[in-house]
N, C-alpha and C positions, 0 to 999 in steps of 0.2 A: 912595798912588801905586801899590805893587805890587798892591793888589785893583783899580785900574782897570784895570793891563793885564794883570791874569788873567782880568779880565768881557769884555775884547776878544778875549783867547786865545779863549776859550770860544763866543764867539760866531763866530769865524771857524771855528773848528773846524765847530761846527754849519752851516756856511752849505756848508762843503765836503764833509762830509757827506750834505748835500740834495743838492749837485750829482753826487754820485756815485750817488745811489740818488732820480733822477726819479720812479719809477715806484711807488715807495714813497711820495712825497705827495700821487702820485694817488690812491693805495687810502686812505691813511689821509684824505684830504679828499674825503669825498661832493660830489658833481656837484651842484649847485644848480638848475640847468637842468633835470637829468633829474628832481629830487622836483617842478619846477615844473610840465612835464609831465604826470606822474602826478597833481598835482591835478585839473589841466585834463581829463583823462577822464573821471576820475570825477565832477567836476561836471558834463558835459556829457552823461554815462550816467544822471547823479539825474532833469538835467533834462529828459531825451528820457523817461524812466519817469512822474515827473512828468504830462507832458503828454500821454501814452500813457491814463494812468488817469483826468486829466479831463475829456478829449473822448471817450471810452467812457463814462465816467458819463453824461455831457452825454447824447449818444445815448440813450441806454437811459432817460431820464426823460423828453426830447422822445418818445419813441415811446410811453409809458405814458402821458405826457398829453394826449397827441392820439388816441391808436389805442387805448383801454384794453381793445378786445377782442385783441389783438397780430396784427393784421390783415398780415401780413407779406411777403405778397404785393400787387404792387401793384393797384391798381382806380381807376378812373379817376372812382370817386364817395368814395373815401376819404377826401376832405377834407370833404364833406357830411356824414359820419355823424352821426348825433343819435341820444340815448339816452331810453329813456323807459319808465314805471312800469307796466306796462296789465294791469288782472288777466283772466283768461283767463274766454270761457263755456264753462258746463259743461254739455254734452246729455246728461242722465240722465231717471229716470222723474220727477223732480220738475221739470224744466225743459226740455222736448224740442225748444222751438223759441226758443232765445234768441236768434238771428241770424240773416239773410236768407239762410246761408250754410245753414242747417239747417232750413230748409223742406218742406215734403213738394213732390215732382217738380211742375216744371211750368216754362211758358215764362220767366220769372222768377226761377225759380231758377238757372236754367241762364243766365241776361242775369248773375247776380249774381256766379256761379265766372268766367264768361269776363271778367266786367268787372275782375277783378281781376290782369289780364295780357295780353288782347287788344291792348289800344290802347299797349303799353310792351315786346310783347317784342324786337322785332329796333332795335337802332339804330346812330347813322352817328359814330364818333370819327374827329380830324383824325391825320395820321401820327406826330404829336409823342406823339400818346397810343398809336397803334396798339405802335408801335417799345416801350415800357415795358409792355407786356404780357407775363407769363410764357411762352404761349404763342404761338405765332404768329398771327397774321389777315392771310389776303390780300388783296390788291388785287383790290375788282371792280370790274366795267365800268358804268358808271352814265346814265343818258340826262339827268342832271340835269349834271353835271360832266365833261368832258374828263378828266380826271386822274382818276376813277375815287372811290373811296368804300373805307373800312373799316368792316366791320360787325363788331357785337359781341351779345350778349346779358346779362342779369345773371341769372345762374344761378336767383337768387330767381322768378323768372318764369318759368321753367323746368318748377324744381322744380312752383309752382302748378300750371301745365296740369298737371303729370302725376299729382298729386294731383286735378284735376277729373276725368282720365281714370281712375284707381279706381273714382271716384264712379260715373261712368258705369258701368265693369262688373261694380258691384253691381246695377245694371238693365237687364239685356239685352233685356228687353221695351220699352224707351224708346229703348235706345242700343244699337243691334243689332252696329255694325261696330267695336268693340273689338277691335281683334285680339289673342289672347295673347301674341303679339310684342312689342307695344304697353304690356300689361299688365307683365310681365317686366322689359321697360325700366325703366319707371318707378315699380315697386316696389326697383328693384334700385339707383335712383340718389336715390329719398327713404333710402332704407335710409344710402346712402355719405352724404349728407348731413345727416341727422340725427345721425350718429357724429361728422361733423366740427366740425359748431357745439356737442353733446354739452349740451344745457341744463342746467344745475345751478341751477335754481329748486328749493325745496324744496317737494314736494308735506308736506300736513302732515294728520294725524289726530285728528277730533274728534268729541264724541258728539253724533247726531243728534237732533233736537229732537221728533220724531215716534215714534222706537223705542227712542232711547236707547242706542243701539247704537255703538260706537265704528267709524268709517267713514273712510277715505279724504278729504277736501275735495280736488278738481280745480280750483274756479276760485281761483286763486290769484296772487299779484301778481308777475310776471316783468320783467326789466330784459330790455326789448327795442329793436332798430334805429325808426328813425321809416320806419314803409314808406310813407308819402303822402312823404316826401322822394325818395326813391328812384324813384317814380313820377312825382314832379316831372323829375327829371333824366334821364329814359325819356322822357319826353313833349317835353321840351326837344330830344334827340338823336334822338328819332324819324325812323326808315328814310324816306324821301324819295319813292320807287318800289319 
């Protein structure tokens, strides 16, 4: 009987003791609410990081297997590209005319450099394509359309003529009105272009079958663009007027 009501005592004691020091069973009882919180962020910090790092992955492998040259600017045939093996000719003294492209001068020669960009360089994109061009293209005036026309060119075409126009003013006797202006130009923009695509085919050294002689080999097998596609989609958006 007397340890029941010492276990009462004692307990009453403790109860009036709580009620005189509140703020004491605040501190000593952690908040529940606030540790439940604190998970909540940090779960919701893992999974924002999470999803941060798989749709960056995602990207970054959707663009290597579609774009494997990291084509990262947009172009409005970049979904055309095609790859392909082509080994290169070599105009040396043992093979001086392997393509129609290396011909000695004459009216066919010159049908062959022009055919290769004449009929493909200027063409007509809709605004959906102009607007995602890096650089600007304006609105011209067009006698085919009320609304006008955006023009574009693909540099690759470009570049050609002004590689044909070289050609020419290594014969001033055939192609009198090269101007060095002209020339300048467009040694000065294969020059910017050839740095930018920067081929890493490997030229490779081997001994010649006639001298014996350890030599250079030129035609070698390059991973190159498909250019008859390119020409297809030039020929397709072909200028109008």
């Amino acid at each position: 009987m007397k340890n029941n009501e010492r276990e009462q005592y004692e307990a009453l004691l403790t109860e009036e003791s709580d009620l005189e020091n509140p703020q004491q069973r605040l501190i000593n009882k952690p908040s529940s609410s606030f540790w439940d919180l604190d998970k909540k962020l940090v779960l919701i910090l893992l999974l924002s990081l999470s999803n941060f790092i798989f749709f960056t992955l995602w990207i970054l492998q959707s663009t290597q297997c579609h774009y494997p040259d990291a084509q990262i600017l947009y172009s409005p045939v970049r979904d055309i590209l095609e790859y392909e093996v082509i080994t290169f000719n070599a105009t040396d003294g043992r093979n001086r005319h392997p393509d129609p492209w290396s011909q000695p001068l004459s009216d066919e020669l010159d049908e062959a450099w022009e055919g290769l960009y004449n009929d493909f360089g200027i063409s007509e994109v809709p605004e959906s394509i102009a607007r995602q061009l890096a650089n600007r293209t304006d609105l011209i005036p067009s006698n085919v359309t009320a609304d006008g026309v955006y023009r574009i060119t693909l540099d690759v075409f470009h570049q050609l003529h002004c590689l044909n126009t070289i050609r020419k003013a290594l014969h001033p006797e055939r192609y009198p009105n090269v101007t060095r202006h002209h020339q300048d130009h467009c040694i000065n923009s294969l020059r910017q272009s050839l740095q930018c695509h920067s081929d890493v085919s490997t030229l490779v050294f081997q001994e010649m079958e006639d001298t014996g002689d350890i030599e250079p080999r030129f035609n070698i097998a390059h991973s190159c663009r498909n250019f008859r596609k390119l020409q297809e989609w030039a020929l397709e958006h072909k200028a109008r007027d």
